[in-house]
mmJSON file of the N, C-alpha and C atoms, coordinates in Angstrom:
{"data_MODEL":{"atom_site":{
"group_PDB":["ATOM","ATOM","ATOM","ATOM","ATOM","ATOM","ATOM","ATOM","ATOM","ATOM","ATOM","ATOM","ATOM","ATOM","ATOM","ATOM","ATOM","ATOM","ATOM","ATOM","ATOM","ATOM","ATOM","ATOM","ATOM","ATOM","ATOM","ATOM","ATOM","ATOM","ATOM","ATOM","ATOM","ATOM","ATOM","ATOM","ATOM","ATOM","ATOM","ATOM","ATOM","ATOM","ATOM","ATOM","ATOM","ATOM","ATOM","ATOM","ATOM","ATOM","ATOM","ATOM","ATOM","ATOM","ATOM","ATOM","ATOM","ATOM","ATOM","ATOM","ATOM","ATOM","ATOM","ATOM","ATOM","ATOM","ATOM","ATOM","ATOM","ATOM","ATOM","ATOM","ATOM","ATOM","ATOM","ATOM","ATOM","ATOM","ATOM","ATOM","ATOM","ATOM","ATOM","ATOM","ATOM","ATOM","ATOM","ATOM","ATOM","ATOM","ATOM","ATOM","ATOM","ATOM","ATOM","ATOM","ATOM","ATOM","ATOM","ATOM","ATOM","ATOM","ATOM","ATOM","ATOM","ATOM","ATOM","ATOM","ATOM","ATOM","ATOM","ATOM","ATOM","ATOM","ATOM","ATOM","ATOM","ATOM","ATOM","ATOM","ATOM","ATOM","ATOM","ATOM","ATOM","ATOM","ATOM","ATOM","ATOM","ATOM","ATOM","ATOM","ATOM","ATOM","ATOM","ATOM","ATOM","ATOM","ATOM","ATOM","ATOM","ATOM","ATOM","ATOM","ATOM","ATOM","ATOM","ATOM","ATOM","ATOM","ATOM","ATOM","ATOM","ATOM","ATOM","ATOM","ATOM","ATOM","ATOM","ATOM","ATOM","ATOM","ATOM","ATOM","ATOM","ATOM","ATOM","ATOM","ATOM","ATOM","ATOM","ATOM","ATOM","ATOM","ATOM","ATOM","ATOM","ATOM","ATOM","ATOM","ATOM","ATOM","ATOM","ATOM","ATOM","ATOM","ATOM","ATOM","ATOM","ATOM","ATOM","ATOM","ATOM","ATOM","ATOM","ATOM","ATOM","ATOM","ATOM","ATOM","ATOM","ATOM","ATOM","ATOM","ATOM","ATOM","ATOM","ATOM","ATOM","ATOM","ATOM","ATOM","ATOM","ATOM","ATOM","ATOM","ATOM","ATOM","ATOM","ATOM","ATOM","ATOM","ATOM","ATOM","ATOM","ATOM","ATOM","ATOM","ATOM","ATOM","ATOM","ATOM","ATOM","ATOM","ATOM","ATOM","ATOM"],
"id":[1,2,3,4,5,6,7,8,9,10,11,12,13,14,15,16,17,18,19,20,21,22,23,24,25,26,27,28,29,30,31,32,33,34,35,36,37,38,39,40,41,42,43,44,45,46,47,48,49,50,51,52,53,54,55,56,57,58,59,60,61,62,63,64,65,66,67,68,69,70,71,72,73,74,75,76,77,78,79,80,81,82,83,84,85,86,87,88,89,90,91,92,93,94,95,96,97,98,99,100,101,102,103,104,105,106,107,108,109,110,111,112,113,114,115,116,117,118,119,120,121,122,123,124,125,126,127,128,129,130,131,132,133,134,135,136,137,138,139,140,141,142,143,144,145,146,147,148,149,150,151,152,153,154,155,156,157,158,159,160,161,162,163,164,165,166,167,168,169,170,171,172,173,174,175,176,177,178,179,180,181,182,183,184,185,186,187,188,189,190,191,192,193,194,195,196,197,198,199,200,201,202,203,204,205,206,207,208,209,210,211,212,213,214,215,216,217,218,219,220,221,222,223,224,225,226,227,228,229,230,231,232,233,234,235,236,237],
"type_symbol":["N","C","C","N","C","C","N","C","C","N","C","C","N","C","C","N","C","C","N","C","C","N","C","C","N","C","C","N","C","C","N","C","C","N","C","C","N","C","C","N","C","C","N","C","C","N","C","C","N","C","C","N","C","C","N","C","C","N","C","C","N","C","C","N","C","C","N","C","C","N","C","C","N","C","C","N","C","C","N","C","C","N","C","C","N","C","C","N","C","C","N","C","C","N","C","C","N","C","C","N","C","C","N","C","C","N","C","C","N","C","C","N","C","C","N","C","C","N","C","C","N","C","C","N","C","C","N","C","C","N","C","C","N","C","C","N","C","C","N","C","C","N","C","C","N","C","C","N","C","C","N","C","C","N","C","C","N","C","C","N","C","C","N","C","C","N","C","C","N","C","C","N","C","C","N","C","C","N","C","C","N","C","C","N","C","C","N","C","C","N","C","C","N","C","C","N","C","C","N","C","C","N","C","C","N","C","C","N","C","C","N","C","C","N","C","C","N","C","C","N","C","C","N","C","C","N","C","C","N","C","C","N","C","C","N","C","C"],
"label_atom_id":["N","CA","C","N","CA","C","N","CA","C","N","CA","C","N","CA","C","N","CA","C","N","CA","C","N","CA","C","N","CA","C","N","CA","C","N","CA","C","N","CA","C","N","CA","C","N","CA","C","N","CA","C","N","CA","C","N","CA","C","N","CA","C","N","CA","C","N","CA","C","N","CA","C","N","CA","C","N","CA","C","N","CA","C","N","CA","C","N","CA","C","N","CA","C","N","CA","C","N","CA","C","N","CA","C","N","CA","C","N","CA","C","N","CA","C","N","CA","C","N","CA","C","N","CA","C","N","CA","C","N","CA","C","N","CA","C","N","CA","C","N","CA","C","N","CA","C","N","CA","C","N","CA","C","N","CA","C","N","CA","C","N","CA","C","N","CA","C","N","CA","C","N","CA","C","N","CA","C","N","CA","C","N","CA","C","N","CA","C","N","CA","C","N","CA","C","N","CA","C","N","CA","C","N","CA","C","N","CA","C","N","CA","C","N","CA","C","N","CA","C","N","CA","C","N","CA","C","N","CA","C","N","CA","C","N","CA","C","N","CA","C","N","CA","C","N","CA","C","N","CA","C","N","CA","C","N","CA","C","N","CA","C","N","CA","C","N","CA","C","N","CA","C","N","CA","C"],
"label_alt_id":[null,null,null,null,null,null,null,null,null,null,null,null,null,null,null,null,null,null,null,null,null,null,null,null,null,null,null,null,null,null,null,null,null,null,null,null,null,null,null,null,null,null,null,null,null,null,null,null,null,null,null,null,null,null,null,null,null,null,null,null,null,null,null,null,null,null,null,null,null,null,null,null,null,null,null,null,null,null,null,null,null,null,null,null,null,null,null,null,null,null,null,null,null,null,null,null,null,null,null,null,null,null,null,null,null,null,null,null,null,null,null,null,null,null,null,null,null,null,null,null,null,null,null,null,null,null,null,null,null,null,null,null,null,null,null,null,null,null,null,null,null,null,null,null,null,null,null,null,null,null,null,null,null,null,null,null,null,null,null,null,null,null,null,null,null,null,null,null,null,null,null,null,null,null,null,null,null,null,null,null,null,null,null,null,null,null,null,null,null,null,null,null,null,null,null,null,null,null,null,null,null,null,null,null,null,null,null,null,null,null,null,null,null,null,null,null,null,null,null,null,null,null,null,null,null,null,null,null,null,null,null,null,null,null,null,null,null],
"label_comp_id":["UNK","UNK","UNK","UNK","UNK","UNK","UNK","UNK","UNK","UNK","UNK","UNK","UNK","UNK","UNK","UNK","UNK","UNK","UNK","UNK","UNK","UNK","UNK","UNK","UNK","UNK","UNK","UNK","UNK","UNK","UNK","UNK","UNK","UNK","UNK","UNK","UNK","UNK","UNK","UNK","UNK","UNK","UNK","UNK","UNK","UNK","UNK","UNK","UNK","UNK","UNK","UNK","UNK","UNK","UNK","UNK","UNK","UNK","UNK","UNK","UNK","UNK","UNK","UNK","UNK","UNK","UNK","UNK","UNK","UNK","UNK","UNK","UNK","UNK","UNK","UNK","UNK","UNK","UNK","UNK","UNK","UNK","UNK","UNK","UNK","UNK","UNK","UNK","UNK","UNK","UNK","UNK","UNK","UNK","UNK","UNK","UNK","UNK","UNK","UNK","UNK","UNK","UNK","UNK","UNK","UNK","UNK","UNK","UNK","UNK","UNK","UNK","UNK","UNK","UNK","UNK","UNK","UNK","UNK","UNK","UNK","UNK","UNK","UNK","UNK","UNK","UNK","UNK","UNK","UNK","UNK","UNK","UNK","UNK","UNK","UNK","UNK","UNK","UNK","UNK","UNK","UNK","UNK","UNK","UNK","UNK","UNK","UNK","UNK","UNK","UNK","UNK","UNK","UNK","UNK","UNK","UNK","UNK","UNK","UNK","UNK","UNK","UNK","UNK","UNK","UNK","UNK","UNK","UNK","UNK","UNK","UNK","UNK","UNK","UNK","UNK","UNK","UNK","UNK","UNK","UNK","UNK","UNK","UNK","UNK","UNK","UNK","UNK","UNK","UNK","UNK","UNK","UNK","UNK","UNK","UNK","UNK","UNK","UNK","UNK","UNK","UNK","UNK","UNK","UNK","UNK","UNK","UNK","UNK","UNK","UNK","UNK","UNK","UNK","UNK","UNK","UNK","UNK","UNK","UNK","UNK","UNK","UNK","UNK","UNK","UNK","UNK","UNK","UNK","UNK","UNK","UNK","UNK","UNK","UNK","UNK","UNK"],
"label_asym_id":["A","A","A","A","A","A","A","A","A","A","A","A","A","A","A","A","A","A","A","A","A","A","A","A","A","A","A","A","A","A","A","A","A","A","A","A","A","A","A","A","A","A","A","A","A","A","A","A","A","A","A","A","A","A","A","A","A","A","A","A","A","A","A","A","A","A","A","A","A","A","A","A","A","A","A","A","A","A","A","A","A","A","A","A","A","A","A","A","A","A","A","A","A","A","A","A","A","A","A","A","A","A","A","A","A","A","A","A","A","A","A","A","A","A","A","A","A","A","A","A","A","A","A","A","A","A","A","A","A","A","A","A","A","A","A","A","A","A","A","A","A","A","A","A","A","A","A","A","A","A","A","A","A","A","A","A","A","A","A","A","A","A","A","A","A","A","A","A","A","A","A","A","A","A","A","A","A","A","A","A","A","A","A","A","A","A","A","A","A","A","A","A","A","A","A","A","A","A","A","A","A","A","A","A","A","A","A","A","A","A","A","A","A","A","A","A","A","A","A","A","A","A","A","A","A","A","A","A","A","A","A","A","A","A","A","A","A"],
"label_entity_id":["1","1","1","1","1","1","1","1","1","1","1","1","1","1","1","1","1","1","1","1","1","1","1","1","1","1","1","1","1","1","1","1","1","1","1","1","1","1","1","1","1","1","1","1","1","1","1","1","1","1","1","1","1","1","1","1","1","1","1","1","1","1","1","1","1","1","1","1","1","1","1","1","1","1","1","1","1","1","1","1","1","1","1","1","1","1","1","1","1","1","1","1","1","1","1","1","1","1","1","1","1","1","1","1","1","1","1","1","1","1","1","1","1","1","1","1","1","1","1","1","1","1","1","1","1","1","1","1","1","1","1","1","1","1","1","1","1","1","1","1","1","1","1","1","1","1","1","1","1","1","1","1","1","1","1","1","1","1","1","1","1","1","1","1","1","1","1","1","1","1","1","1","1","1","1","1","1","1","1","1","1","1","1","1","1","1","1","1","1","1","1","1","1","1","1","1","1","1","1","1","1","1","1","1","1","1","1","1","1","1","1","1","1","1","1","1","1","1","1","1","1","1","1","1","1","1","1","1","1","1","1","1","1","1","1","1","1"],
"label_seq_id":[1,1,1,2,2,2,3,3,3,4,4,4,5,5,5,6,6,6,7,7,7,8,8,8,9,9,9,10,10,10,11,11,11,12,12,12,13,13,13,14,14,14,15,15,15,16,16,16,17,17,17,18,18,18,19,19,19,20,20,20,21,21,21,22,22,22,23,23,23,24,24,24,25,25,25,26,26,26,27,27,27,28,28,28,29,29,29,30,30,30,31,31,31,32,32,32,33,33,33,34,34,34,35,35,35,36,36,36,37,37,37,38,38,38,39,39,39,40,40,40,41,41,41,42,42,42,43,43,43,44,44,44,45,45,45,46,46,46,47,47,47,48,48,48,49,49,49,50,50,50,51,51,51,52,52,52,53,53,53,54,54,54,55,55,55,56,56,56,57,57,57,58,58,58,59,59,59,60,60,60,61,61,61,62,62,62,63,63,63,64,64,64,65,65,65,66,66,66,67,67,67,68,68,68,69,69,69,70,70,70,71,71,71,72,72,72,73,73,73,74,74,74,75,75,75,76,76,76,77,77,77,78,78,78,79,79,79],
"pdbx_PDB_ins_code":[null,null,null,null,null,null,null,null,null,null,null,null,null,null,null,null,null,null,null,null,null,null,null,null,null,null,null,null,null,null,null,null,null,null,null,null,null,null,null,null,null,null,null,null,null,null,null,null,null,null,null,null,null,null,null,null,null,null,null,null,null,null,null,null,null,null,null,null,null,null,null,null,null,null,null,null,null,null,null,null,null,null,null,null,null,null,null,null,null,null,null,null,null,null,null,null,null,null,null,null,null,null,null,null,null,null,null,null,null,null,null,null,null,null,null,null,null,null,null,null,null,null,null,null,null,null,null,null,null,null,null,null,null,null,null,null,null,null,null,null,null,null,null,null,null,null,null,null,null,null,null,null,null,null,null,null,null,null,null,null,null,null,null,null,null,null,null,null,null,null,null,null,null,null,null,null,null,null,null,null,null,null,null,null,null,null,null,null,null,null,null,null,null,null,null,null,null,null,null,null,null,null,null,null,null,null,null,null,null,null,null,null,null,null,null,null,null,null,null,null,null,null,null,null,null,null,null,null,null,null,null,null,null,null,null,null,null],
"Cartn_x":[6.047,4.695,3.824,2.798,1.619,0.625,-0.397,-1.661,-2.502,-3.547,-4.351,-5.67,-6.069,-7.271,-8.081,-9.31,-10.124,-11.358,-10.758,-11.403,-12.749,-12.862,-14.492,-14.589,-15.418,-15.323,-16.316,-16.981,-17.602,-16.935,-15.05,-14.901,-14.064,-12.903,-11.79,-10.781,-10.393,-9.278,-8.705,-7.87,-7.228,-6.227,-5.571,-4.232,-3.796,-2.474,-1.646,-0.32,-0.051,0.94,1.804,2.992,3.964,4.801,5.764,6.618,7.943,8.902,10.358,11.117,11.843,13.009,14.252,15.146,16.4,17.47,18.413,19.272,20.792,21.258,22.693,23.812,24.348,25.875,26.689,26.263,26.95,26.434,24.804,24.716,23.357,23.253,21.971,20.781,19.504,18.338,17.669,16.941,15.785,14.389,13.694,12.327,11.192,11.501,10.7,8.971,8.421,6.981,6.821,5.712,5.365,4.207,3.868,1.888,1.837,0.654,0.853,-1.005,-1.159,-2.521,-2.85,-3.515,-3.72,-5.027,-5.434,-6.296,-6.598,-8.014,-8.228,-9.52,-9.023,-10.097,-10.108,-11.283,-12.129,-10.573,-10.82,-9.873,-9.602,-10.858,-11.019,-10.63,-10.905,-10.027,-9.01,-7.944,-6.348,-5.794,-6.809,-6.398,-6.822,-7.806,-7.973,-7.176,-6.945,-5.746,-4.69,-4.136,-2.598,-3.115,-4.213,-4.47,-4.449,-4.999,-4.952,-3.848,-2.638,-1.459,-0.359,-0.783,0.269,0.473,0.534,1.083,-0.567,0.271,-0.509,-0.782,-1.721,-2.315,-1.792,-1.368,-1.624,-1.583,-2.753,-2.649,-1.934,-1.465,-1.579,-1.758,-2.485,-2.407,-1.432,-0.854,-0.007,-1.038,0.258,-0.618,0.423,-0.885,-0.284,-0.788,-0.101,-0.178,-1.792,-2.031,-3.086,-4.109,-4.417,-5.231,-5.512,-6.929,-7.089,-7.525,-7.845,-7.488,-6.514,-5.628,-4.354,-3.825,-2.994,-2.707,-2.844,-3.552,-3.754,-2.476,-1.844,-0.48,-1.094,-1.174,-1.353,0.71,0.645,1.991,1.462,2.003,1.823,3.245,3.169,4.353,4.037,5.463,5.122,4.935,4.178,3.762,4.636],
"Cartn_y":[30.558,30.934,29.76,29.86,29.458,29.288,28.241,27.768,26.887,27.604,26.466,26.695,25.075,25.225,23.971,24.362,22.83,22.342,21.396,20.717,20.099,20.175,19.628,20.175,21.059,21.809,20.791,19.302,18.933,17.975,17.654,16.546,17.803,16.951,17.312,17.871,17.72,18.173,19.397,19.749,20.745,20.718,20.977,20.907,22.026,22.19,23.199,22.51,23.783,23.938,24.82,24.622,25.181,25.516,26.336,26.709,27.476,27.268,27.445,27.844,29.167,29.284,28.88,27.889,27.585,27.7,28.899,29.331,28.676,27.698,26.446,27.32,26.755,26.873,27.885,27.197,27.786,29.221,29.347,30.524,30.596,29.256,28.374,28.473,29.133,29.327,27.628,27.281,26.206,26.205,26.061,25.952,24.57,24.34,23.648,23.45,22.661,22.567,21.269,21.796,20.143,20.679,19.489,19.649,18.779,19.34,18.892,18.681,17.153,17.308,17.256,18.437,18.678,18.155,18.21,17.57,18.293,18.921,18.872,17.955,16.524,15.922,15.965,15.511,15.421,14.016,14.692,14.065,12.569,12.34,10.487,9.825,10.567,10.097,9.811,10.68,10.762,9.824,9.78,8.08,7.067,7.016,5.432,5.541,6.75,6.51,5.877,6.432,5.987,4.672,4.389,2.537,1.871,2.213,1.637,1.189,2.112,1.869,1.33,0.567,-0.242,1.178,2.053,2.72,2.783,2.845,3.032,4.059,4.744,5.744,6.377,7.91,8.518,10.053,10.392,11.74,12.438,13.609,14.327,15.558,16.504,17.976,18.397,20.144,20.641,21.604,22.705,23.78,24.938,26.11,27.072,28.297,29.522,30.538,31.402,30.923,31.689,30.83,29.567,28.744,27.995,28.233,27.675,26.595,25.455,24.222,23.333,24.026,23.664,23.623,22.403,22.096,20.56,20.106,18.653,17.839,16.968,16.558,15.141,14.679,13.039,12.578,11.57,10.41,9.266,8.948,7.307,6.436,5.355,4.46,3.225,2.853,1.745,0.58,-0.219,-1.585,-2.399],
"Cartn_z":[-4.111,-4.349,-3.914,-2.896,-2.922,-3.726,-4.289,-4.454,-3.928,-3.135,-2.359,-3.365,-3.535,-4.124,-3.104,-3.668,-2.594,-3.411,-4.385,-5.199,-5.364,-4.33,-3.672,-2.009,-2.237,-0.761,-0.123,-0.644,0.423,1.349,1.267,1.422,2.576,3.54,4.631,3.905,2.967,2.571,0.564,0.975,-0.118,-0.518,-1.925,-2.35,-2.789,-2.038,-2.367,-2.81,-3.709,-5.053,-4.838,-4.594,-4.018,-5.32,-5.527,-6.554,-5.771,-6.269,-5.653,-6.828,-6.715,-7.637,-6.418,-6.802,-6.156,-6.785,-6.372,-6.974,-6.322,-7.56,-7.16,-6.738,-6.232,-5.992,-6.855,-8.323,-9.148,-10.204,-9.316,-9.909,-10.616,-10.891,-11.565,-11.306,-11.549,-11.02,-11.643,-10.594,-11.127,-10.512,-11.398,-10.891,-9.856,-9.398,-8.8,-8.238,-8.961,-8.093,-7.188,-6.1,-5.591,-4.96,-5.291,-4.705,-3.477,-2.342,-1.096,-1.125,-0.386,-0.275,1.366,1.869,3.332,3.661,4.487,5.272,6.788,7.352,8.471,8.934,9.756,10.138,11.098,11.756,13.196,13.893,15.361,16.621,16.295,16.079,16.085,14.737,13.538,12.455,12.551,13.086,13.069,13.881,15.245,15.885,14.891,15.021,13.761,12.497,11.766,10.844,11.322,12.532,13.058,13.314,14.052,14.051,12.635,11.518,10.998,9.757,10.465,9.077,10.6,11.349,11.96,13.83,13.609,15.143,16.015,17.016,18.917,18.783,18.901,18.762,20.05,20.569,21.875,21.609,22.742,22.89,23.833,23.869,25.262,25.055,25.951,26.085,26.596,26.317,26.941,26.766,27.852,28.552,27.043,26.946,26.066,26.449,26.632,26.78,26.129,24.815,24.148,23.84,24.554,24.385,25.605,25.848,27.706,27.455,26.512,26.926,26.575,25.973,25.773,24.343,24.19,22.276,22.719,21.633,22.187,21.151,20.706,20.314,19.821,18.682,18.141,17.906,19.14,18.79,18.29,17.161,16.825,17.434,18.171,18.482,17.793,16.721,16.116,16.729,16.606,16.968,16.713],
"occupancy":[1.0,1.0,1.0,1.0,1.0,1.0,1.0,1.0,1.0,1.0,1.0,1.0,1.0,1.0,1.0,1.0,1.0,1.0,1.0,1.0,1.0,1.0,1.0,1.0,1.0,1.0,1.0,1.0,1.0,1.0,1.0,1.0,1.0,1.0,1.0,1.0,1.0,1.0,1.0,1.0,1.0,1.0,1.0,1.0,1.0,1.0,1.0,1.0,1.0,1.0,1.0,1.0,1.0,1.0,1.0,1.0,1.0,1.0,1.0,1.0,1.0,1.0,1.0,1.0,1.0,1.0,1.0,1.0,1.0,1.0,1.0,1.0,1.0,1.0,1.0,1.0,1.0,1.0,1.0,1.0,1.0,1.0,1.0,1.0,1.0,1.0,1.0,1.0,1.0,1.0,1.0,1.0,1.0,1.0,1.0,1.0,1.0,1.0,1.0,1.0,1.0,1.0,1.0,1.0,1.0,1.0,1.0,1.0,1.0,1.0,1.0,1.0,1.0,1.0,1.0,1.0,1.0,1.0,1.0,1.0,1.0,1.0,1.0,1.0,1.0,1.0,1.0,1.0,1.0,1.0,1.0,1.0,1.0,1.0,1.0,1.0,1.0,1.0,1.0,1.0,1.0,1.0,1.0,1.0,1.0,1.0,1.0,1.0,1.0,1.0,1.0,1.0,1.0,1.0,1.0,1.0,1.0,1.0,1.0,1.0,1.0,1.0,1.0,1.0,1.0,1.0,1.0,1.0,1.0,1.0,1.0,1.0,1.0,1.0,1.0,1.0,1.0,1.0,1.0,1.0,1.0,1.0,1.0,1.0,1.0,1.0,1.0,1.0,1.0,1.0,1.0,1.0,1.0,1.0,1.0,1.0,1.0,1.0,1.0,1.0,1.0,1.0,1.0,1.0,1.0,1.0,1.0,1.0,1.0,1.0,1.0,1.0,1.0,1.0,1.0,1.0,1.0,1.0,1.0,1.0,1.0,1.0,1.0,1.0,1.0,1.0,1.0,1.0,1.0,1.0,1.0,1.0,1.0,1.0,1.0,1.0,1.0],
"B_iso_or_equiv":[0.0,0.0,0.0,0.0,0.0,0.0,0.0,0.0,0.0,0.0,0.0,0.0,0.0,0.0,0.0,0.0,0.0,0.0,0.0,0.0,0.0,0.0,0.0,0.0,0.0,0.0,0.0,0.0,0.0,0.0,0.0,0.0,0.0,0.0,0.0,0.0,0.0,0.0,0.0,0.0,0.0,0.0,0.0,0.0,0.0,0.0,0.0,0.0,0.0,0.0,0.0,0.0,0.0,0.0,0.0,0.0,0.0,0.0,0.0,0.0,0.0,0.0,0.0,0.0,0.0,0.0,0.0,0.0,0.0,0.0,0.0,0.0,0.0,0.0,0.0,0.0,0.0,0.0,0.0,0.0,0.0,0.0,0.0,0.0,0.0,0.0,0.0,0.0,0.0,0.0,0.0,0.0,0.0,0.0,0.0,0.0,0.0,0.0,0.0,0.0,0.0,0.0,0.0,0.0,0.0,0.0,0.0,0.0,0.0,0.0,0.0,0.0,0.0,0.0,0.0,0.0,0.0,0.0,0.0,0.0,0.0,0.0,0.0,0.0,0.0,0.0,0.0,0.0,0.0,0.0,0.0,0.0,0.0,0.0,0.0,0.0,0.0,0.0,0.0,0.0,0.0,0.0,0.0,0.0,0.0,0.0,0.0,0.0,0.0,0.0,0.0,0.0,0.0,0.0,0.0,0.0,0.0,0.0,0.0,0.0,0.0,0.0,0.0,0.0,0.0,0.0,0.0,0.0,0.0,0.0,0.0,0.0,0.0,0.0,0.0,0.0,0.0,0.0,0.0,0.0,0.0,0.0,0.0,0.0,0.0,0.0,0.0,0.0,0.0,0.0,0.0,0.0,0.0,0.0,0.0,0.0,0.0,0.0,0.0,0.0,0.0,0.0,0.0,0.0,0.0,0.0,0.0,0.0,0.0,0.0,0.0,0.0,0.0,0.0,0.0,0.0,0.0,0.0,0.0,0.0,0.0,0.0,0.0,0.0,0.0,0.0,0.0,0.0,0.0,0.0,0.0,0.0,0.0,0.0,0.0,0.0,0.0],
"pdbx_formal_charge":[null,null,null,null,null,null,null,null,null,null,null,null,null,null,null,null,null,null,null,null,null,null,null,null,null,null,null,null,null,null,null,null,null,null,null,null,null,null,null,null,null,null,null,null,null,null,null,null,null,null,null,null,null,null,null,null,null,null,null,null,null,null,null,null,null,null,null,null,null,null,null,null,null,null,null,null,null,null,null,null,null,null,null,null,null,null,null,null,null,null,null,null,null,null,null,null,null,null,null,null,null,null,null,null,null,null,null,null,null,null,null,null,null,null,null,null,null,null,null,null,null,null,null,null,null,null,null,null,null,null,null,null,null,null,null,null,null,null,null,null,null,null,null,null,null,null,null,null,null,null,null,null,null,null,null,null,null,null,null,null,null,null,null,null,null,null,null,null,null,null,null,null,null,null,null,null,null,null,null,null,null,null,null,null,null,null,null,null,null,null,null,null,null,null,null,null,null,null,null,null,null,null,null,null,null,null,null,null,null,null,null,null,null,null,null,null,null,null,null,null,null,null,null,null,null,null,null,null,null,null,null,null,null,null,null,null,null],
"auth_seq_id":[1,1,1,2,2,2,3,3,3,4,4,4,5,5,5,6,6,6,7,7,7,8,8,8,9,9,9,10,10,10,11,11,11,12,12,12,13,13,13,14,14,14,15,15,15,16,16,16,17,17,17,18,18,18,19,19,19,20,20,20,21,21,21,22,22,22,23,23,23,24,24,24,25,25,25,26,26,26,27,27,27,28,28,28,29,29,29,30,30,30,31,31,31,32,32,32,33,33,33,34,34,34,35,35,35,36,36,36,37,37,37,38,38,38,39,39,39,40,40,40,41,41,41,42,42,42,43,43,43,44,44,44,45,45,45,46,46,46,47,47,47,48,48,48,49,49,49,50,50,50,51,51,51,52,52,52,53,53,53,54,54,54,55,55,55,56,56,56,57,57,57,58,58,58,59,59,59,60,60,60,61,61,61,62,62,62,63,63,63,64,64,64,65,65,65,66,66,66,67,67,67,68,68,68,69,69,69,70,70,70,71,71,71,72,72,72,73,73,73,74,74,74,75,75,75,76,76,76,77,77,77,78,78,78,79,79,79],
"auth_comp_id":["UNK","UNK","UNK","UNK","UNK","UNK","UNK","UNK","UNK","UNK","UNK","UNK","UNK","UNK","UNK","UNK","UNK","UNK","UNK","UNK","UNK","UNK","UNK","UNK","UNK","UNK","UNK","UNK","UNK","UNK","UNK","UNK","UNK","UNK","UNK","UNK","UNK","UNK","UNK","UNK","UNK","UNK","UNK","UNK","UNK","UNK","UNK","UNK","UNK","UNK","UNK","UNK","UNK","UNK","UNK","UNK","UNK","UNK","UNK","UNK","UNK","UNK","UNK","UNK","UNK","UNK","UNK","UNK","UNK","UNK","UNK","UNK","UNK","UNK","UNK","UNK","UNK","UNK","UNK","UNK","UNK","UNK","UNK","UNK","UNK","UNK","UNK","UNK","UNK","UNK","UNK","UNK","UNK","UNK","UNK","UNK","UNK","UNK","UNK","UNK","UNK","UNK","UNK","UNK","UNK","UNK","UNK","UNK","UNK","UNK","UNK","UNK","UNK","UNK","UNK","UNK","UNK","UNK","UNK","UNK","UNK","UNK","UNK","UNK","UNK","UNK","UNK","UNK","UNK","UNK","UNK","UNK","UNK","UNK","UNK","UNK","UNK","UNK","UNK","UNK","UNK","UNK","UNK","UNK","UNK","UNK","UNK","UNK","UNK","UNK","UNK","UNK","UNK","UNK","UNK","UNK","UNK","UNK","UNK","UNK","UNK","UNK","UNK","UNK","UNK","UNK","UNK","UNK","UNK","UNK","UNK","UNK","UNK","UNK","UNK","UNK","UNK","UNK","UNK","UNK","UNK","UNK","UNK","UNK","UNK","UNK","UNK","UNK","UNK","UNK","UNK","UNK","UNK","UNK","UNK","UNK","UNK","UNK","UNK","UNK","UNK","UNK","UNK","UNK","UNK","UNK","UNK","UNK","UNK","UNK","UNK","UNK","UNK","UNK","UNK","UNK","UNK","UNK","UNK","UNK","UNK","UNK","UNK","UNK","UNK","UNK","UNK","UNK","UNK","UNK","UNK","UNK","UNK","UNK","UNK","UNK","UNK"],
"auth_asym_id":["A","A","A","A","A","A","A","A","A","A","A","A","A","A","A","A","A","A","A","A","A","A","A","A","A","A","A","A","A","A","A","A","A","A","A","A","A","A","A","A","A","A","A","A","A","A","A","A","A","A","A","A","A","A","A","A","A","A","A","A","A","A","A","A","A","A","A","A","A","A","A","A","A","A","A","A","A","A","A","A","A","A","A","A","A","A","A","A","A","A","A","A","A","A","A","A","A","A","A","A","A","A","A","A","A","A","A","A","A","A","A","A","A","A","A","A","A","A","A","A","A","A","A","A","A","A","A","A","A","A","A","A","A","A","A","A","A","A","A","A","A","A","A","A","A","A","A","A","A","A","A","A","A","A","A","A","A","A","A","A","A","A","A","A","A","A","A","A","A","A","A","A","A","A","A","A","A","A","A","A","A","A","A","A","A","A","A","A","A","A","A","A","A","A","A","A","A","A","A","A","A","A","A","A","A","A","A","A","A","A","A","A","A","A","A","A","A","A","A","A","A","A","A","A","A","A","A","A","A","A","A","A","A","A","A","A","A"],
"auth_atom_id":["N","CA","C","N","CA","C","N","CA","C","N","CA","C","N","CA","C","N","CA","C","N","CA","C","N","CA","C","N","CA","C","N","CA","C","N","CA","C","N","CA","C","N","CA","C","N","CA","C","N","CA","C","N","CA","C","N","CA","C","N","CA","C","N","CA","C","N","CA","C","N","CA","C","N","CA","C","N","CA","C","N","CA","C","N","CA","C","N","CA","C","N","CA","C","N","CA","C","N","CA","C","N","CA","C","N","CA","C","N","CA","C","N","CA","C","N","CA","C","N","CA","C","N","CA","C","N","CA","C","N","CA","C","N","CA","C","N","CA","C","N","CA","C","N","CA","C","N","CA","C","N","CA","C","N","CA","C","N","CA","C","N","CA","C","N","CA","C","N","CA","C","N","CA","C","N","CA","C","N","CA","C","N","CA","C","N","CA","C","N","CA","C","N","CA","C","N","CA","C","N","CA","C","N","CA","C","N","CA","C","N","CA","C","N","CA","C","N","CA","C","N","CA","C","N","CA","C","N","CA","C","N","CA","C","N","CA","C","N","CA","C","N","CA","C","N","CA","C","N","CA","C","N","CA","C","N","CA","C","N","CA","C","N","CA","C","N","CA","C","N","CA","C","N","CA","C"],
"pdbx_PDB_model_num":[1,1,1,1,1,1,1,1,1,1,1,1,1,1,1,1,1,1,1,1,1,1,1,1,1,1,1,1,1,1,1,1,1,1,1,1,1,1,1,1,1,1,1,1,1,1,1,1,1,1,1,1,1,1,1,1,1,1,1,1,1,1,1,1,1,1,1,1,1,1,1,1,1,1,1,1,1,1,1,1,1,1,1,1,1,1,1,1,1,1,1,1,1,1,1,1,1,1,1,1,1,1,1,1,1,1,1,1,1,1,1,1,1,1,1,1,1,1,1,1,1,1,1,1,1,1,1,1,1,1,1,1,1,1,1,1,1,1,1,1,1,1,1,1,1,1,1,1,1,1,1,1,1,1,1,1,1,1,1,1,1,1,1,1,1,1,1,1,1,1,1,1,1,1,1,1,1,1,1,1,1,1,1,1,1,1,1,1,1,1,1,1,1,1,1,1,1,1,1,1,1,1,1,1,1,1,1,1,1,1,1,1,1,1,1,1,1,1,1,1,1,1,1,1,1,1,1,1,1,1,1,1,1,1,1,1,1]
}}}
């Protein structure tokens, strides 16, 4: 099960709340949660993030079938 909520719709980002029944080996149901905090920021954030926790920032486009200017791809290479 899914929960997305967005705690402050004035900021980039939202947290979702995930829930899992995982049923063991032996038969065992368990419950699991974990919360995920997402984020959609602008192009130039995500480079200066990757600059600023140590990786080389690089982009590249590829070409995609349902999108005419492509998918653009963020690599960080560690420094």
């Amino acid at each position: 099960m899914e929960r997305v909520l967005d705690p402050d719709p004035k900021d980039e980002t939202c947290v979702a709340d995930y829930a899992f029944l995982i049923r063991e080996e032996s038969g065992d149901v368990r419950a699991v949660h974990e919360r995920h905090h997402h984020g959609v920021f602008p192009r130039q954030a995500w480079i200066d993030m990757m600059a600023e926790v140590g990786f080389e920032p690089h982009t590249k486009v590829v070409e995609h079938s349902e999108l005419p200017n492509g998918y653009e791809f963020f690599v960080g290479v560690k420094r």
